[in-house]
Biopython code that builds the backbone (N, CA, C, O; Angstrom):
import numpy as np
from Bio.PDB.StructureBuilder import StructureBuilder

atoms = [
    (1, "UNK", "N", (23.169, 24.539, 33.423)),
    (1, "UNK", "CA", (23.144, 25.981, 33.397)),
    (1, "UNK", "C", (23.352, 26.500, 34.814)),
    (1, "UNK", "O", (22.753, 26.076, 35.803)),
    (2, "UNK", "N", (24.094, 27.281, 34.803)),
    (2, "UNK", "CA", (24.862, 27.545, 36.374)),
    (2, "UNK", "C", (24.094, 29.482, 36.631)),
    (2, "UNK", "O", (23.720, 30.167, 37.583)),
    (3, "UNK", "N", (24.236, 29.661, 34.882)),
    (3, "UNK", "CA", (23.688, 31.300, 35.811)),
    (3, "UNK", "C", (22.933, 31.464, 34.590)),
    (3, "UNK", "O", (22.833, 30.655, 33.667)),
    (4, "UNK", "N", (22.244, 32.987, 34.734)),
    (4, "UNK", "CA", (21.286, 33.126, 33.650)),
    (4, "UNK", "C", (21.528, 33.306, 32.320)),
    (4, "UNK", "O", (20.741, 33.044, 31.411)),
    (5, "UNK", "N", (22.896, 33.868, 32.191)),
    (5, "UNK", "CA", (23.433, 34.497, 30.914)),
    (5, "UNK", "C", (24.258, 32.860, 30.010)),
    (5, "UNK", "O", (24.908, 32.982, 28.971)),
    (6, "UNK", "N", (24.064, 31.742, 30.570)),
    (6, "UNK", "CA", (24.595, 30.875, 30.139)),
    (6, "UNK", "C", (23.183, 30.400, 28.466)),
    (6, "UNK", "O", (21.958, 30.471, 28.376)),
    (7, "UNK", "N", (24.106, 30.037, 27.662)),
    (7, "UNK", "CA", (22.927, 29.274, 26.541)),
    (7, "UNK", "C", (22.826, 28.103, 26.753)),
    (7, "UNK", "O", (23.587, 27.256, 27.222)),
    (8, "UNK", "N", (21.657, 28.096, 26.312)),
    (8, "UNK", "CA", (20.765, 26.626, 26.157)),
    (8, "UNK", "C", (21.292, 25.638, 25.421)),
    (8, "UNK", "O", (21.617, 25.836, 24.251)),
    (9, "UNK", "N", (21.448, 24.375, 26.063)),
    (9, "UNK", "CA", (21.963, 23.248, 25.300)),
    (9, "UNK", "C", (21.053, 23.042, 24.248)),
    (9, "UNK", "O", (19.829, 22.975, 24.358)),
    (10, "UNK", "N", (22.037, 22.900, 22.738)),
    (10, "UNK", "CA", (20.924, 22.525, 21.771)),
    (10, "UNK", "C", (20.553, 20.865, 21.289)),
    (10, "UNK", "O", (21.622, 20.338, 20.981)),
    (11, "UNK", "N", (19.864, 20.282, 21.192)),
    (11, "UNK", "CA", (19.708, 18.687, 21.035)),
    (11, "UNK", "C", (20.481, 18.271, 19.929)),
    (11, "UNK", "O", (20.820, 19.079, 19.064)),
    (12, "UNK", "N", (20.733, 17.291, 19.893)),
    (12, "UNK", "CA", (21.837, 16.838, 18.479)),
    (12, "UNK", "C", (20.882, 16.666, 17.196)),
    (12, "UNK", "O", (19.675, 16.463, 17.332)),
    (13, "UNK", "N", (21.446, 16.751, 16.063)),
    (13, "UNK", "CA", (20.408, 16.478, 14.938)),
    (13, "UNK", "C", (19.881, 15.457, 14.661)),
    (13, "UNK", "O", (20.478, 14.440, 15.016)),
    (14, "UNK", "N", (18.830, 15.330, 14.074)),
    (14, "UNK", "CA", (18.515, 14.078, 13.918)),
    (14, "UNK", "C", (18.730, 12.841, 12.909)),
    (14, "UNK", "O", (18.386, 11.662, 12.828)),
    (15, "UNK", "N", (19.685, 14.011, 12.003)),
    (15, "UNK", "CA", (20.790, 12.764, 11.227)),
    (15, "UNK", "C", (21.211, 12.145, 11.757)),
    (15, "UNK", "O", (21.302, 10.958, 11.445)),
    (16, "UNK", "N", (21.757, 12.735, 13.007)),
    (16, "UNK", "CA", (23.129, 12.115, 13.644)),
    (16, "UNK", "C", (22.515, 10.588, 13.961)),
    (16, "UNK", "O", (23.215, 9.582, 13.845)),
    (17, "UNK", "N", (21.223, 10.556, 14.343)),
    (17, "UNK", "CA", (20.445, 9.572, 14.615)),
    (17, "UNK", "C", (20.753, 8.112, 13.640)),
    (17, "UNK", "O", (20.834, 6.979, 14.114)),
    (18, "UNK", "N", (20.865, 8.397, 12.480)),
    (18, "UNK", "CA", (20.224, 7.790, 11.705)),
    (18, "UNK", "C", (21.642, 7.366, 10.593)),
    (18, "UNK", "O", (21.706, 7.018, 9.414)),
    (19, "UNK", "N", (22.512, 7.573, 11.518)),
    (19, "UNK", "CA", (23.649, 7.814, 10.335)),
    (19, "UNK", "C", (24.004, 5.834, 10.250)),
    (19, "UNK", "O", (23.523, 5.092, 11.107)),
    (20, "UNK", "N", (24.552, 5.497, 9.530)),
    (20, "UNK", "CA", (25.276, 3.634, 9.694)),
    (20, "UNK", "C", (26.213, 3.730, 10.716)),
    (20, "UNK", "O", (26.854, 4.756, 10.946)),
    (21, "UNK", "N", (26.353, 2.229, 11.611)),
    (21, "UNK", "CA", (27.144, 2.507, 12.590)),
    (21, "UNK", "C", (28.625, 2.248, 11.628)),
    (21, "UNK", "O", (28.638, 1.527, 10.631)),
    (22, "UNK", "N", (29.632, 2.870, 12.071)),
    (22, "UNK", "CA", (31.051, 2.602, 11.433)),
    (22, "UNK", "C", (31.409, 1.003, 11.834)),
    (22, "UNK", "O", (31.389, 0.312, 12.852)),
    (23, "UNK", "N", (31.677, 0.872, 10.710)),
    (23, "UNK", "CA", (32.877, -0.680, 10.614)),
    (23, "UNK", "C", (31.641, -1.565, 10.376)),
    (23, "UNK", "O", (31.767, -2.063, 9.257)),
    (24, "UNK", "N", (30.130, -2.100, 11.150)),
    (24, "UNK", "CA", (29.448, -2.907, 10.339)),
    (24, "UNK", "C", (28.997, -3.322, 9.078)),
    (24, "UNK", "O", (28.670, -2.431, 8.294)),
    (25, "UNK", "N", (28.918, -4.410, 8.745)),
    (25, "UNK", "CA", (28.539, -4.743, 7.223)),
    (25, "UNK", "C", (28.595, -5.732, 7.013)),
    (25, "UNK", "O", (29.765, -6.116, 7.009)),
    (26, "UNK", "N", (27.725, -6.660, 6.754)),
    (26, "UNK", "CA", (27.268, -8.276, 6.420)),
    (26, "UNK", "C", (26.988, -8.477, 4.765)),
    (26, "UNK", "O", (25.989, -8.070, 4.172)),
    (27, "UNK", "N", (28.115, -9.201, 4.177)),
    (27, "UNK", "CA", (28.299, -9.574, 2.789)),
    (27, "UNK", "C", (27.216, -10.440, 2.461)),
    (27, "UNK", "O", (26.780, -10.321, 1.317)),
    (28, "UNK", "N", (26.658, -11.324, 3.242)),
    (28, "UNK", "CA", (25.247, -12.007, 3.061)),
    (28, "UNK", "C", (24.197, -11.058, 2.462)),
    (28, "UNK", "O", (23.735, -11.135, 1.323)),
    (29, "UNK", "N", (23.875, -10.097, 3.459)),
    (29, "UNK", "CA", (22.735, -9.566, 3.223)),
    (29, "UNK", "C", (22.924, -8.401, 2.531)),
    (29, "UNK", "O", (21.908, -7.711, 2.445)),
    (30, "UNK", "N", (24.121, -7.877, 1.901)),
    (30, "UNK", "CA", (23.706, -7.366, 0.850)),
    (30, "UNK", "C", (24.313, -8.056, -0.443)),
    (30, "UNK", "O", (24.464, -7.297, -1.401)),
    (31, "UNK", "N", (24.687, -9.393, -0.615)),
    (31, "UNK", "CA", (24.495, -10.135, -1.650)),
    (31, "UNK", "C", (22.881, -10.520, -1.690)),
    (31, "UNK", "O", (22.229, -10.021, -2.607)),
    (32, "UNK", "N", (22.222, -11.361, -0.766)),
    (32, "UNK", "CA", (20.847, -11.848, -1.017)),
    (32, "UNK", "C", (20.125, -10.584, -0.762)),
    (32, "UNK", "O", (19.923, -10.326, -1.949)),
    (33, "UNK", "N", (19.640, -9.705, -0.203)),
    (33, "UNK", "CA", (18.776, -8.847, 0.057)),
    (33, "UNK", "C", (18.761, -8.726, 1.744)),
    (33, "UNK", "O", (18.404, -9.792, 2.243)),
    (34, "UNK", "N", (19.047, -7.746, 2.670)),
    (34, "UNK", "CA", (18.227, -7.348, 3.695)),
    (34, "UNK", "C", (19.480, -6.303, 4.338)),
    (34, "UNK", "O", (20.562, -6.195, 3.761)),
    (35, "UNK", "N", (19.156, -5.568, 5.600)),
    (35, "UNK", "CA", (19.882, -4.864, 6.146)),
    (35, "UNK", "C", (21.628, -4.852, 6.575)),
    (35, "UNK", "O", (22.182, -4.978, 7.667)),
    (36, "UNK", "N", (22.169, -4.642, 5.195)),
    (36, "UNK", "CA", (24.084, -4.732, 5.505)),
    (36, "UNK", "C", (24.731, -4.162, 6.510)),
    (36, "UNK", "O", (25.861, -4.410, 6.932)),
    (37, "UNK", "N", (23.850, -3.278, 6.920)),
    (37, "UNK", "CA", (24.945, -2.031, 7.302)),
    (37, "UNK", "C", (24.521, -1.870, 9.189)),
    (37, "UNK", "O", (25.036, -0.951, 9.827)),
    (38, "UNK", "N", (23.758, -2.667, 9.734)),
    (38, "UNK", "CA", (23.766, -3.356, 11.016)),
    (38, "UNK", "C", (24.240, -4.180, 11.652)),
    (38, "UNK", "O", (24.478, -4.140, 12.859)),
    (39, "UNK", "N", (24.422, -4.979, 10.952)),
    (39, "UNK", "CA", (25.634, -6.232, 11.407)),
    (39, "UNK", "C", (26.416, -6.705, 10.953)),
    (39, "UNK", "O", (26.539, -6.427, 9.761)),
    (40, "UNK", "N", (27.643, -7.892, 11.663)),
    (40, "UNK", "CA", (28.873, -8.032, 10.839)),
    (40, "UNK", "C", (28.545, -9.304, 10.136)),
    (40, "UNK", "O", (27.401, -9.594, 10.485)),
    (41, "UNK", "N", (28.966, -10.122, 9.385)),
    (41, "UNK", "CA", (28.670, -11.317, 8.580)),
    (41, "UNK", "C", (28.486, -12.073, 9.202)),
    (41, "UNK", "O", (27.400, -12.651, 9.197)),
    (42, "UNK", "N", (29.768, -12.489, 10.247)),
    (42, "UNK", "CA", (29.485, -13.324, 11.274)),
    (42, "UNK", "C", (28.379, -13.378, 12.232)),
    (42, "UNK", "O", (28.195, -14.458, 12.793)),
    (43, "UNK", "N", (27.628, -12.411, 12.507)),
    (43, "UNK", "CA", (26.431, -11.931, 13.220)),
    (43, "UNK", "C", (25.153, -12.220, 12.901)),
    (43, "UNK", "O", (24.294, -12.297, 13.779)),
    (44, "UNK", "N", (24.801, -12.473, 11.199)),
    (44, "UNK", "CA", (23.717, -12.209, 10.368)),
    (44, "UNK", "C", (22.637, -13.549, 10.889)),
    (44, "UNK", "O", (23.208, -14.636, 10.984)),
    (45, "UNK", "N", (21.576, -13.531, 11.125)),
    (45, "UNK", "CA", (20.781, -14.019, 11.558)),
    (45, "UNK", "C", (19.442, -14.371, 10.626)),
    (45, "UNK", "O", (18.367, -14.775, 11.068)),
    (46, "UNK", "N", (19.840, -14.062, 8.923)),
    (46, "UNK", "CA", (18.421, -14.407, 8.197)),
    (46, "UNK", "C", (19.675, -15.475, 7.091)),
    (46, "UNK", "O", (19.247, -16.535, 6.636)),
    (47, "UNK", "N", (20.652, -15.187, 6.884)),
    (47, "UNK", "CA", (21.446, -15.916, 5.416)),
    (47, "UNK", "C", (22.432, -17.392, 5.720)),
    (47, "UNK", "O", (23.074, -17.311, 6.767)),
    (48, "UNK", "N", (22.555, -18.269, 5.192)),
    (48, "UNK", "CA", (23.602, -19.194, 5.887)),
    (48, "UNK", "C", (24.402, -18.476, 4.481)),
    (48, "UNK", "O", (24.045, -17.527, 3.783)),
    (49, "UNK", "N", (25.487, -19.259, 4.409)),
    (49, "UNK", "CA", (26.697, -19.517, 3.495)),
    (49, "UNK", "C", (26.428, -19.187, 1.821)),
    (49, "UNK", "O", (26.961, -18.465, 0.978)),
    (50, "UNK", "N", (25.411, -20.045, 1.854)),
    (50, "UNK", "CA", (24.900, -20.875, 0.739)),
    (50, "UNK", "C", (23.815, -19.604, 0.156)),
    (50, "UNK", "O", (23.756, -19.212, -1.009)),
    (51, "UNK", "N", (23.131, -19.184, 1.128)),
    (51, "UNK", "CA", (22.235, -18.569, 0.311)),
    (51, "UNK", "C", (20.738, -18.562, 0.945)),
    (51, "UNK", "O", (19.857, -17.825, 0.499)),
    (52, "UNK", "N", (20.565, -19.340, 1.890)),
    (52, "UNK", "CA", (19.658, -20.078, 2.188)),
    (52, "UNK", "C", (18.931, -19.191, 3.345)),
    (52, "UNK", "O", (19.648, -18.374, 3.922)),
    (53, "UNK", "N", (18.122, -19.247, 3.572)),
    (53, "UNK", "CA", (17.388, -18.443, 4.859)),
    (53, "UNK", "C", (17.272, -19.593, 6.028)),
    (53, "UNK", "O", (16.613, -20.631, 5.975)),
    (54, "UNK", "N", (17.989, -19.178, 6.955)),
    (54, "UNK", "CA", (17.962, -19.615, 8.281)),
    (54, "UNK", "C", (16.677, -20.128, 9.075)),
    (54, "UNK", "O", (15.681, -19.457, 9.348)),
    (55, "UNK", "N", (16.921, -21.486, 9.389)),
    (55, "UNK", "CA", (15.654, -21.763, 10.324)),
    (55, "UNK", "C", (15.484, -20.992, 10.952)),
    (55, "UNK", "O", (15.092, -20.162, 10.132)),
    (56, "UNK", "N", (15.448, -20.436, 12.017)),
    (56, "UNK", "CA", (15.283, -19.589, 13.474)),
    (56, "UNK", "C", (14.939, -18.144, 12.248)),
    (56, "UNK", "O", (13.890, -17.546, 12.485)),
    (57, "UNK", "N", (15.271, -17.939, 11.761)),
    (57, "UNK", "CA", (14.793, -16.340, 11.198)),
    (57, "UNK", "C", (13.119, -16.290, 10.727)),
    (57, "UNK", "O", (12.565, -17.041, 9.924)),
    (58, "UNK", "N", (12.463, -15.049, 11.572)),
    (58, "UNK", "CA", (10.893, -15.168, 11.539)),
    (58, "UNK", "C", (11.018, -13.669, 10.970)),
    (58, "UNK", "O", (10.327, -12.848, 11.573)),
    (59, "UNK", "N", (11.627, -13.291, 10.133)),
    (59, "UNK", "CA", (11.290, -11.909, 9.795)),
    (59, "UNK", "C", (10.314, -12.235, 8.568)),
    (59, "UNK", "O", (9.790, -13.248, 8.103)),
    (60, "UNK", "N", (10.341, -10.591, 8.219)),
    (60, "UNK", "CA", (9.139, -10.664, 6.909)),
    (60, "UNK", "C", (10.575, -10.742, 5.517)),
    (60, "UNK", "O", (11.698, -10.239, 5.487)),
    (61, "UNK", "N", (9.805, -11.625, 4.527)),
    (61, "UNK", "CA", (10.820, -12.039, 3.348)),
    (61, "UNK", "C", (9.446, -11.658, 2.337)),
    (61, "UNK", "O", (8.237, -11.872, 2.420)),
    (62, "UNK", "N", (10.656, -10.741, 1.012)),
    (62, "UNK", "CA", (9.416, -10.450, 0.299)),
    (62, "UNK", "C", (9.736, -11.329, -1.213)),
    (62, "UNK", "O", (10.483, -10.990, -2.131)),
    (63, "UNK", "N", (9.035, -12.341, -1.110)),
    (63, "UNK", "CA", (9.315, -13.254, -2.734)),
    (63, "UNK", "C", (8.123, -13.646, -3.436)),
    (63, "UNK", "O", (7.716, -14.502, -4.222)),
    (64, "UNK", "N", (7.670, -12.417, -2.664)),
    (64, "UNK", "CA", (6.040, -13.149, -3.766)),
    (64, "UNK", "C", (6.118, -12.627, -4.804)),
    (64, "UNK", "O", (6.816, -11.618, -4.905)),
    (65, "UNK", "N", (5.540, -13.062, -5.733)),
    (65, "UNK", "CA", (6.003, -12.557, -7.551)),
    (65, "UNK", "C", (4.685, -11.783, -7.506)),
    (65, "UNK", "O", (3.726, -12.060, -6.785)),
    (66, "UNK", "N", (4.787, -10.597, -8.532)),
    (66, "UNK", "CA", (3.060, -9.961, -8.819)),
    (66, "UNK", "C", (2.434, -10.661, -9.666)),
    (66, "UNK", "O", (3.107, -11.457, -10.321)),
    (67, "UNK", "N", (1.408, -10.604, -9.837)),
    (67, "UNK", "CA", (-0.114, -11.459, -9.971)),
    (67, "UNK", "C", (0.579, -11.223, -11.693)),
    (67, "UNK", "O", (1.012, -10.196, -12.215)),
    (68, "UNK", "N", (0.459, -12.591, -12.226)),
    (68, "UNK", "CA", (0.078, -12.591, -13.641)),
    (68, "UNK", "C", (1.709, -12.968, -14.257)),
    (68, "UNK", "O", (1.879, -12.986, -15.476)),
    (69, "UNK", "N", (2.566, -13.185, -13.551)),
    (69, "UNK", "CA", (3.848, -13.278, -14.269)),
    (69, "UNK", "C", (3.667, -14.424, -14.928)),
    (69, "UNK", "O", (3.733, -14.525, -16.153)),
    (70, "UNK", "N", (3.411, -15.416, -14.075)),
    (70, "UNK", "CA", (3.708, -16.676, -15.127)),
    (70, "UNK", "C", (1.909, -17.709, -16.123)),
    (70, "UNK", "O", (1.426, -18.840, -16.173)),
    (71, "UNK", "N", (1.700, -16.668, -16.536)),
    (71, "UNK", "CA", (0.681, -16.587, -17.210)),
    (71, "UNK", "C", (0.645, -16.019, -18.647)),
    (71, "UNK", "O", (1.135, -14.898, -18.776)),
    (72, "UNK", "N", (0.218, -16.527, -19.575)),
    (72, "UNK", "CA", (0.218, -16.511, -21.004)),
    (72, "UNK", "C", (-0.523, -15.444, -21.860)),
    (72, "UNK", "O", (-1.753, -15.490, -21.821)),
    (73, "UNK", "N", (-0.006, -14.610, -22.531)),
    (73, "UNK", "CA", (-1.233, -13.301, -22.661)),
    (73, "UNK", "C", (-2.610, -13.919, -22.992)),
    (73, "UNK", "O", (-3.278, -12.964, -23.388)),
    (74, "UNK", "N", (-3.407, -15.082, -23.032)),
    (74, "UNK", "CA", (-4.298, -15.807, -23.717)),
    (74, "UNK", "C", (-4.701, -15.617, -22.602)),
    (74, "UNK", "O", (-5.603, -14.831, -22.315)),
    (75, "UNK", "N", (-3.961, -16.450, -21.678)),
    (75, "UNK", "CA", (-5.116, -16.093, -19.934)),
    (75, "UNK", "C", (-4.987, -14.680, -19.286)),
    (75, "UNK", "O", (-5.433, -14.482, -18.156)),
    (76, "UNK", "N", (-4.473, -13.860, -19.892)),
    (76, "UNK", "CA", (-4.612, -12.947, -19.133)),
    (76, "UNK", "C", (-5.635, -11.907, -19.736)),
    (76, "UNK", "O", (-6.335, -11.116, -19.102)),
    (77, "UNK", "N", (-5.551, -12.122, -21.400)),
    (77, "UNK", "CA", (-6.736, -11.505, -21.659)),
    (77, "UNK", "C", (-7.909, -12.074, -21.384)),
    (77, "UNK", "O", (-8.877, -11.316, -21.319)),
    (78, "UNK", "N", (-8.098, -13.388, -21.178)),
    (78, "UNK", "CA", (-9.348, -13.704, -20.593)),
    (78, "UNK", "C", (-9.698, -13.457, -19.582)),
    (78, "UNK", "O", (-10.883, -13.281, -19.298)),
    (79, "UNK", "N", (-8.260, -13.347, -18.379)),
    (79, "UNK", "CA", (-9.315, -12.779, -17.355)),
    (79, "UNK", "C", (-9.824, -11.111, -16.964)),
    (79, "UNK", "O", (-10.574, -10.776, -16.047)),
    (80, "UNK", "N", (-9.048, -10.101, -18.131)),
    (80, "UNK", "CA", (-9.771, -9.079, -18.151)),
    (80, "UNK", "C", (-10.694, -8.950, -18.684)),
    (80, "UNK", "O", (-11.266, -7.901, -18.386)),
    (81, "UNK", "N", (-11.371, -9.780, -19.676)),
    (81, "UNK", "CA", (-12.604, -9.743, -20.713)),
    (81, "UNK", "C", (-13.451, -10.118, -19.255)),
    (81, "UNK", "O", (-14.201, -9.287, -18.744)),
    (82, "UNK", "N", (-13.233, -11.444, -18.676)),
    (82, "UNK", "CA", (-14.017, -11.833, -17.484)),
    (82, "UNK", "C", (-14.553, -10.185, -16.633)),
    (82, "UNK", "O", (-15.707, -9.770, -16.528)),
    (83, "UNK", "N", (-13.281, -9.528, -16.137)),
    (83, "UNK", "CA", (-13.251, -8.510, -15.451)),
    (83, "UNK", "C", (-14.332, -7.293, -16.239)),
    (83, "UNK", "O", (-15.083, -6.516, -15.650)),
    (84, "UNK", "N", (-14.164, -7.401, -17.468)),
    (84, "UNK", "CA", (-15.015, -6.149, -18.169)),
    (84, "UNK", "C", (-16.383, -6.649, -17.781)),
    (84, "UNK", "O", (-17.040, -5.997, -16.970)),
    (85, "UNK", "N", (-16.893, -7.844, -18.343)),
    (85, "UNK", "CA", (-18.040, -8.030, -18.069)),
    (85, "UNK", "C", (-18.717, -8.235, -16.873)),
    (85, "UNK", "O", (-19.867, -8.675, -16.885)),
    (86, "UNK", "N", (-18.041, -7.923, -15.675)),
    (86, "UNK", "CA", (-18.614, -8.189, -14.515)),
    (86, "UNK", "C", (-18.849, -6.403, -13.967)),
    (86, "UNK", "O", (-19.857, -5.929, -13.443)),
    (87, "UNK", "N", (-17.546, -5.696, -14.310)),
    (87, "UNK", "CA", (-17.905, -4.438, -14.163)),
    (87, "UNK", "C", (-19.484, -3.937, -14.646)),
    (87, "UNK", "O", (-20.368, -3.290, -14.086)),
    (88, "UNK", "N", (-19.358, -4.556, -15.917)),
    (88, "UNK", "CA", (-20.618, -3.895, -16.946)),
    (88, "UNK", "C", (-21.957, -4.433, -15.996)),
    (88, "UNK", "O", (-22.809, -3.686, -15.514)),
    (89, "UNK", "N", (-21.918, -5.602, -15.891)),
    (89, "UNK", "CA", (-23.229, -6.071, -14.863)),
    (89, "UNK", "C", (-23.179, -5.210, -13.642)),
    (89, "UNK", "O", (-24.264, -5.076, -13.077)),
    (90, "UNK", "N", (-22.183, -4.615, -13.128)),
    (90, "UNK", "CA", (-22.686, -4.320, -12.099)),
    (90, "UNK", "C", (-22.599, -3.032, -12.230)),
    (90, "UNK", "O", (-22.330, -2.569, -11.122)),
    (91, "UNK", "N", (-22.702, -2.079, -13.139)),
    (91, "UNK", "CA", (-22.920, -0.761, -13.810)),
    (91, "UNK", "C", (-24.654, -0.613, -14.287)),
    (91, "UNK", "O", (-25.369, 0.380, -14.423)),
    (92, "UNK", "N", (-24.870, -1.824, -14.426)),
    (92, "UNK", "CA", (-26.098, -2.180, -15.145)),
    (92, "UNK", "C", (-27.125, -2.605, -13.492)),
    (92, "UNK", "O", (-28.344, -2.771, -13.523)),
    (93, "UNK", "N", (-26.516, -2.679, -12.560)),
    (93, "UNK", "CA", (-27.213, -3.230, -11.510)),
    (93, "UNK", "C", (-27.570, -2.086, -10.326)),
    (93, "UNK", "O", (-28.397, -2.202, -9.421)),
    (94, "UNK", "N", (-26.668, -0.920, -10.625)),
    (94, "UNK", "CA", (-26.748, 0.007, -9.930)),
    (94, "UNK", "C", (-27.385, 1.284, -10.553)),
    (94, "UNK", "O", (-27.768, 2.221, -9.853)),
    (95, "UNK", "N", (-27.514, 1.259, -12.494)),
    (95, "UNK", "CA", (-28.621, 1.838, -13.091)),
    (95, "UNK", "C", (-29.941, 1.736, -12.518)),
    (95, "UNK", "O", (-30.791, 2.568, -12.198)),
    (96, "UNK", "N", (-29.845, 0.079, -12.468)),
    (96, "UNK", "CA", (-31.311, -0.136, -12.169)),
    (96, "UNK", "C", (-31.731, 0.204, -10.586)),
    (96, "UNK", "O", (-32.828, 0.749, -10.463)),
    (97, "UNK", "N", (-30.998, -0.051, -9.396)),
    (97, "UNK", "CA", (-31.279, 0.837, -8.492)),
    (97, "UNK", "C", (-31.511, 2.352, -8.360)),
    (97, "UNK", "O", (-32.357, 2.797, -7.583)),
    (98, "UNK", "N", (-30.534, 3.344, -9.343)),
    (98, "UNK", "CA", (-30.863, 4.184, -9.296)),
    (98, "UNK", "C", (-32.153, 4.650, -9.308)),
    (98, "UNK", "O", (-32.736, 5.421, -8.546)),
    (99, "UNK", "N", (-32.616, 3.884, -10.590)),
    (99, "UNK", "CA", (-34.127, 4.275, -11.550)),
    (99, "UNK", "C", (-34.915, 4.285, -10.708)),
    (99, "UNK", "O", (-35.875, 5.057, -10.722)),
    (100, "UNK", "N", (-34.620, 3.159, -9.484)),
    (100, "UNK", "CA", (-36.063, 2.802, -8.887)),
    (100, "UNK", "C", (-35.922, 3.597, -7.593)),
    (100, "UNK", "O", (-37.013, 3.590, -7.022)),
    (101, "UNK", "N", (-35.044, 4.250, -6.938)),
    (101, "UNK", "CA", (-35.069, 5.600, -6.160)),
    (101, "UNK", "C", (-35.716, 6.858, -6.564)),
    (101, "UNK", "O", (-36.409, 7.661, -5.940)),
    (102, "UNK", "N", (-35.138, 6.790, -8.248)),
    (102, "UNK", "CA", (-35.778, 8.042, -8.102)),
    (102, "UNK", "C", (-37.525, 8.039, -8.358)),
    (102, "UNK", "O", (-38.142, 7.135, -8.921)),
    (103, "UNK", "N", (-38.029, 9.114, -7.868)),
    (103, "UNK", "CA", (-39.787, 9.071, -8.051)),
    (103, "UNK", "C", (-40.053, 10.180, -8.723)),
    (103, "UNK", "O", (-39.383, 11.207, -8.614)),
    (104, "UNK", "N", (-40.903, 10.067, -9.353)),
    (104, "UNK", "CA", (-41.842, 10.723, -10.321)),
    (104, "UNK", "C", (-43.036, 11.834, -9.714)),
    (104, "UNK", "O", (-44.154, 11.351, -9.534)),
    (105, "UNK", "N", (-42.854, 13.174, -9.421)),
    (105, "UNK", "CA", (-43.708, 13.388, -8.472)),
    (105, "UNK", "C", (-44.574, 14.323, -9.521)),
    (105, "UNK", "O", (-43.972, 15.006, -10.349)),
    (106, "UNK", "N", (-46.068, 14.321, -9.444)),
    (106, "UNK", "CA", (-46.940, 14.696, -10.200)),
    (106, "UNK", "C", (-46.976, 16.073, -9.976)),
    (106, "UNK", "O", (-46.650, 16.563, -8.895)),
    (107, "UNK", "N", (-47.418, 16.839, -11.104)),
    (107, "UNK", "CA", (-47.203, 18.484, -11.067)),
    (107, "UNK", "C", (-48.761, 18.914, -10.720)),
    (107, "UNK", "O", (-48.875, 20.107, -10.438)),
    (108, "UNK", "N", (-49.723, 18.303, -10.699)),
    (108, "UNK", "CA", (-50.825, 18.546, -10.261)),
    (108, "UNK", "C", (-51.180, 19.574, -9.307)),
    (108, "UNK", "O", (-52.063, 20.416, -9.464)),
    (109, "UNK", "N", (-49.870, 19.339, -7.578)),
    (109, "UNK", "CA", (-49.744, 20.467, -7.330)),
    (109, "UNK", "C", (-49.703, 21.800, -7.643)),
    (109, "UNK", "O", (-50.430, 22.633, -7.102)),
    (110, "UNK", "N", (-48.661, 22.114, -8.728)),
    (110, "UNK", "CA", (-48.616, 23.402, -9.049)),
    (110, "UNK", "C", (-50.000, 23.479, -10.627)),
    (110, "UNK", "O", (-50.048, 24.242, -11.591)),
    (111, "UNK", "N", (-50.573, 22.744, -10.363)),
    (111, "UNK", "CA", (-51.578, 23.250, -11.524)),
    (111, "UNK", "C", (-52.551, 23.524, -10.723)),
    (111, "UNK", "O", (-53.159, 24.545, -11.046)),
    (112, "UNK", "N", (-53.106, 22.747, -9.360)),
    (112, "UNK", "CA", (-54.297, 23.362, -9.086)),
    (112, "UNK", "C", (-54.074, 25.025, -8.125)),
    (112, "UNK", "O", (-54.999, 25.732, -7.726)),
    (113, "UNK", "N", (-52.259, 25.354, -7.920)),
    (113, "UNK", "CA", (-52.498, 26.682, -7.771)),
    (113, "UNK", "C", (-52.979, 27.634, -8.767)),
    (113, "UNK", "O", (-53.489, 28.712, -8.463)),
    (114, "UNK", "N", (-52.800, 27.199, -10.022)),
    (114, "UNK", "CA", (-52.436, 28.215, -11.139)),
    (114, "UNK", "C", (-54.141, 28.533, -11.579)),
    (114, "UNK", "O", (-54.519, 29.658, -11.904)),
    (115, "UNK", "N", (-55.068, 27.308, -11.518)),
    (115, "UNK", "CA", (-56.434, 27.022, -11.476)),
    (115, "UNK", "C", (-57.130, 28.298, -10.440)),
    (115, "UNK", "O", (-58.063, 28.996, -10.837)),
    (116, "UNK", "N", (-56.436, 28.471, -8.926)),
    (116, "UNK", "CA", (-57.165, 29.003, -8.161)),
    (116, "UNK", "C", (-56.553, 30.537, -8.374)),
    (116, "UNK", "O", (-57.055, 31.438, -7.702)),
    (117, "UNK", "N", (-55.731, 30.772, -9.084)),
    (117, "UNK", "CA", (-55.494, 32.026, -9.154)),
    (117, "UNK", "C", (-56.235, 32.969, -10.350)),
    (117, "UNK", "O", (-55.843, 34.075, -10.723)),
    (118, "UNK", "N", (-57.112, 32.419, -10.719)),
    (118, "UNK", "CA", (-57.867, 32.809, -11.769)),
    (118, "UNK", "C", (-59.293, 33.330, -11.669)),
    (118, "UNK", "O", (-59.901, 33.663, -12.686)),
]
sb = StructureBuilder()
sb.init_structure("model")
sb.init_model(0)
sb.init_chain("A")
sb.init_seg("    ")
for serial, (resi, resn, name, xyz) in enumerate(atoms, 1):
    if name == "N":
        sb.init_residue(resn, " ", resi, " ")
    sb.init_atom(name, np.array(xyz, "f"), 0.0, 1.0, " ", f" {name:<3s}", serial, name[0])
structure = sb.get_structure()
């Protein structure tokens, strides 16, 4: 800015940031799974040829299956029946704490006012 009447540079957007760089793209990784659109094939640093994940690659890989796939509805209802009844005990364990917090306080107080007001 050279004089006062000049405008203010405005910052670039922050798409612009975020846009894919032109011409990259690794056929590995978006055949197996991970970021295509950063590097060129020849570049890729998690896939060999084959399919295979690269020694030297320490990234995070997500192949864990969710809990219960390869399990038979027989075990799986058993282990929610397991699950019900442990809830219930411990529904039943925190009754009984309750009970024994709360106290019983005798009304005696307000009877021997009611006694002296007579």
């Amino acid at each position: 800015m050279s004089s006062l009447n000049d405008k203010i540079p405005k910052k670039k957007s922050t798409h612009a940031k975020h846009e894919k760089p032109a011409g990259k793209s690794c056929a590995l990784c978006k055949k197996f799974g991970g970021a295509s659109a950063t590097h060129n094939t020849n570049d890729c640093k998690k896939w060999d040829s084959k399919g295979n994940l690269k020694k030297g690659f320490k990234g995070k890989v997500d192949t864990e299956t969710p809990p219960g796939t390869g399990k038979s509805y027989a075990q799986l209802f058993a282990e929610t029946e397991k699950l019900k009844a442990k809830s219930k005990k411990l529904k039943k364990a925190l009754k009984k704490k309750s009970a024994r917090k709360k106290r019983k306080y005798d009304s005696s107080d307000s009877d021997t006012s009611d006694s002296d007001s007579e």
